[in-house]
C-alpha positions in Angstrom: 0.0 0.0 0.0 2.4 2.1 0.8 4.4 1.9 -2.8 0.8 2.4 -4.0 0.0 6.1 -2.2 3.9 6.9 -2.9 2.8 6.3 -6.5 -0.3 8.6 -6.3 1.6 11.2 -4.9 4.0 12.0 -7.5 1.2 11.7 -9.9 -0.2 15.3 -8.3 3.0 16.4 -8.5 5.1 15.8 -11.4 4.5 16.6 -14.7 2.8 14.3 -16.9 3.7 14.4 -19.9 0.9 16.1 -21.7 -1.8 18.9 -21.9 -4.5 18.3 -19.8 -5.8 21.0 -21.6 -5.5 19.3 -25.2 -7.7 16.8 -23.9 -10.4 16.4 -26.8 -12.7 13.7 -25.3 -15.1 13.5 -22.2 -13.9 12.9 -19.2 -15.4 12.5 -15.6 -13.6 12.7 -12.2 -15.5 11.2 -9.8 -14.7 11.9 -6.0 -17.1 11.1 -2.7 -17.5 14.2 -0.9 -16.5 12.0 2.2 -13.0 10.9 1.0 -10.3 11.3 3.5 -7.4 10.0 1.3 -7.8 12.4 -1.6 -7.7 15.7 -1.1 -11.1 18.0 -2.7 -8.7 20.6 -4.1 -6.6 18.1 -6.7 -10.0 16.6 -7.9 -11.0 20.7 -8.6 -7.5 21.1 -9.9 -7.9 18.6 -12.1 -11.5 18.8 -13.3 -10.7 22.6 -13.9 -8.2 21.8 -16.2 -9.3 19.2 -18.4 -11.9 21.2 -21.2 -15.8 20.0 -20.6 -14.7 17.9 -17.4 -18.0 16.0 -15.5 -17.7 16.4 -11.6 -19.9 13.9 -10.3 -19.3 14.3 -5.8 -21.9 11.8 -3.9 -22.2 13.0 -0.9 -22.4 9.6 1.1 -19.2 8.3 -0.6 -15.8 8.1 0.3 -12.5 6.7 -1.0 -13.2 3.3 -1.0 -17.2 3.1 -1.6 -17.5 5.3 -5.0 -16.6 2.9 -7.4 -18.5 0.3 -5.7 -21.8 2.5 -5.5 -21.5 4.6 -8.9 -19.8 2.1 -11.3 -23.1 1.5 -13.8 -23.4 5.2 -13.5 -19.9 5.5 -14.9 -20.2 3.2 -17.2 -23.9 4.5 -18.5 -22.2 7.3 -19.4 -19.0 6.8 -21.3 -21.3 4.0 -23.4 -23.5 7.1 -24.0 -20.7 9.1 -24.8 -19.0 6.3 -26.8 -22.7 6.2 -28.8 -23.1 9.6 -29.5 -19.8 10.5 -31.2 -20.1 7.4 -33.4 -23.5 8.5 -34.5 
């Protein structure tokens, strides 16, 4: 675990390599509003810098319950996404 948060950390802070900016397809950032491990302000950070960014926050989630409660949500939309720009 702890290789795994080192790992996350440098993610925030180094650069990556690209333009989050130049991003050209729809993206969502999910983030519980009860989350401990990640912090609110690199969600916003993030979300504010990748163009047209979704910023789904459930309340009642945290860390370790989003995926588990939102996944079909997620997934609903990128296949709705995925459908529309093929149309």
């Amino acid at each position: 675990m702890a290789g795994s948060a080192a790992a996350a950390m440098r993610c925030g802070c180094l650069p990556w390599g690209f333009d989050l900016g130049a991003i050209g397809v729809p993206v969502q950032i999910w983030r519980g509003l009860r989350d401990a491990s990640v912090q609110s302000a690199h969600g916003r950070w993030l979300a504010e810098r990748v163009p047209g960014c979704r910023r789904p926050l459930p309340e009642a989630d945290d860390h370790a319950t989003i995926a588990a409660g939102h996944a079909s949500q997620a997934y609903d939309w990128l296949i709705a996404q995925a459908t529309a720009a093929n149309a």
